[in-house]
N, C-alpha and C positions, 0 to 999 in steps of 0.2 A: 476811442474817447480819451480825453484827456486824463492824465492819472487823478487830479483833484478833483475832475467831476464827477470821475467815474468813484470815485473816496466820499465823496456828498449823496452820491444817488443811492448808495448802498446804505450808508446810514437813517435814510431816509427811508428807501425801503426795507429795512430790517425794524426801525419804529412802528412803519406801518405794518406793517406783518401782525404785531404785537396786540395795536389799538385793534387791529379788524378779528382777531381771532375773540379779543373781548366782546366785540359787538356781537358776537356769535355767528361771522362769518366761517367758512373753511376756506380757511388762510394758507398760502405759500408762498415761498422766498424763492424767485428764480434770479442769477446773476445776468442772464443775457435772454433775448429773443430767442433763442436756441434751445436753451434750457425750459423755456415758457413753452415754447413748441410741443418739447418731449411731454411734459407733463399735462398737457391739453390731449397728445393722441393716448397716452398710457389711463388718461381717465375716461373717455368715450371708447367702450364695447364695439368692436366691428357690429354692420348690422342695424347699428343705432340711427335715429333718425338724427339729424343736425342742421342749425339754420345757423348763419351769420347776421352778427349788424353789422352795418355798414365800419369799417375802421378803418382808417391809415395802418397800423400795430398789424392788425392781423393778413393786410396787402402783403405787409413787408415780410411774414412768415411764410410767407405763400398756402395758405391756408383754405382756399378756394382752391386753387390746383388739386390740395390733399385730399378734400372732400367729396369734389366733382368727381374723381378718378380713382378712390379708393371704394373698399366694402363700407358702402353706405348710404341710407336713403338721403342725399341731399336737396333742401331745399335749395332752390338754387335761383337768388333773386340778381344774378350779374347776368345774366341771359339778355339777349337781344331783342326783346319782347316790347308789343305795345302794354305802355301806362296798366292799362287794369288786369292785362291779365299778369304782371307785376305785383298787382295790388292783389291780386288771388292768392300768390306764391306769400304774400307779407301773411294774409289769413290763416293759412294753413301753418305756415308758422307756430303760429303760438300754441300750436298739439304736438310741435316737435321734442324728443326724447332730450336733447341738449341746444341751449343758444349759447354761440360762441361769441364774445361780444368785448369790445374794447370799454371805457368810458371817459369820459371829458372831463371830468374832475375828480379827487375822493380830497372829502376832508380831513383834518386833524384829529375830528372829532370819529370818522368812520361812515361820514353818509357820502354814497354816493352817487354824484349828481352830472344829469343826463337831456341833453333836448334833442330833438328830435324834426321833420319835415314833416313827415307823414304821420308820426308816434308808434310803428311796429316794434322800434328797438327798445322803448322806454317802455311802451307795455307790457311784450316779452321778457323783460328783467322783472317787473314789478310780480305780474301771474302769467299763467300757461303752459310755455314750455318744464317738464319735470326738473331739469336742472338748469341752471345758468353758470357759465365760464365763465371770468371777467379779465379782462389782461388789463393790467394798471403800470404804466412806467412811470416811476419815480417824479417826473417832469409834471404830472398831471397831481399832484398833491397840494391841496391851497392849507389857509388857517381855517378860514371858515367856510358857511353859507357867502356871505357879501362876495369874498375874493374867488367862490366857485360862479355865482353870477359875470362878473367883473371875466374870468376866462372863457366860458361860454358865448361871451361878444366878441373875446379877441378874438378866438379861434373859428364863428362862424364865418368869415369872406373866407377863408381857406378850403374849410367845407363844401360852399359854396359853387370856386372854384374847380373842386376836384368832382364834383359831382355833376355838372353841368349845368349848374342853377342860374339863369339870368334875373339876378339881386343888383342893387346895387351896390351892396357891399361886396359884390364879386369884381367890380372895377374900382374901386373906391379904395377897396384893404381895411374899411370899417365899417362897423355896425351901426348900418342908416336907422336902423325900427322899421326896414318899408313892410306896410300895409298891400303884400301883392300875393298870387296862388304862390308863385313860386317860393315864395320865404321860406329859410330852414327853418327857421326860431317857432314853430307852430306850437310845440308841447315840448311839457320838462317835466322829467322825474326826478323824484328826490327818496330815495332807500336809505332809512335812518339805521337799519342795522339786520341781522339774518336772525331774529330770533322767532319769526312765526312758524317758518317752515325748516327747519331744522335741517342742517346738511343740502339746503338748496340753490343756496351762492354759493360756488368759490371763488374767491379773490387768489391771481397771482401777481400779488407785486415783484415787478422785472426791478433791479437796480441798475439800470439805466434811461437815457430818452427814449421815449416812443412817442410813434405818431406824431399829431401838432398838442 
């Protein structure tokens, strides 16, 4: 990464670190994907149950490899399975011991904000599984509400794209609003801060890019 960028995303995530430990998140500062790594396996117990949401961030850790192939009950929603019994694996989910999960925006203020297809990833952070991991790169930080809306457009034709959605914002590179089964844009969470369940979010904000 560039030295200036990499000089902007640290400062960014070391602010955030800050704001999100106020909101009564359990907050950490990792400098790389690597780093964010170690500290994702050193907080999951072998043993442990674990689901994934869907991320770009945690592709690029290889973090499905880790889980499929390590001590531990994975849920495991990247299988080659038809539709529902997919949607079986999203179910059961939300009884898993940790969800490991990237998100699409966090704001200045500390919320953060999430849509979803299907909605197993946005309900799974909100309740169910005991714990939630969250991996935050620097890159995903807005001012508000408005400019976390406003990223949640950009970045669905990408989404789309990479998940096999025929949208047309997957040919297009923009966010039509289409009215189809297939749309990702179905459901959005918004987590104003960790203070009902105490120690049940952790945020690590990465100081650098991740994912879109």
């Amino acid at each position: 990464m560039n030295k200036f960028k990499k000089w902007q995303c640290q400062a960014i995530a070391k602010e955030m670190t800050e704001v999100l430990k106020n909101k009564c998140y359990d907050t950490h500062y990792a400098e790389d994907i690597e780093e964010a790594k170690k500290m994702i396996l050193d907080m999951i117990p072998t043993g442990s149950s674990v689901a994934l949401g869907g991320s770009e961030t945690l592709g690029a850790m290889g973090m499905i490899d880790i889980f499929r192939n390590g001590d531990y009950k994975f849920f495991d929603r990247y299988q080659k399975l038809p539709f529902p019994e997919i949607v079986e694996i999203y179910r059961q989910s939300l009884l898993a011991d940790f969800l490991v999960t990237g998100t699409n925006a966090v704001t200045r203020n500390g919320e953060l904000v999430n849509v979803d297809s299907s909605g197993n990833r946005v309900a799974g952070m909100i309740f169910g599984p005991k714990r939630v991991i969250v991996v935050c790169g620097a890159n995903k930080v807005v001012d508000d509400l408005d400019e976390a809306f406003k990223r949640l457009k950009k970045i669905a034709p990408m989404n789309a794209l990479r998940n096999g959605h025929k949208t047309p914002c997957a040919e297009t590179g923009r966010c039509m609003d289409c009215q189809i089964q297939a749309r990702m844009c179905n459901s959005i969470g918004i987590i104003n801060h960790g203070m009902k369940f105490e120690g049940r979010i952790t945020v690590i904000m990465v100081a650098e890019e991740t994912g879109f």
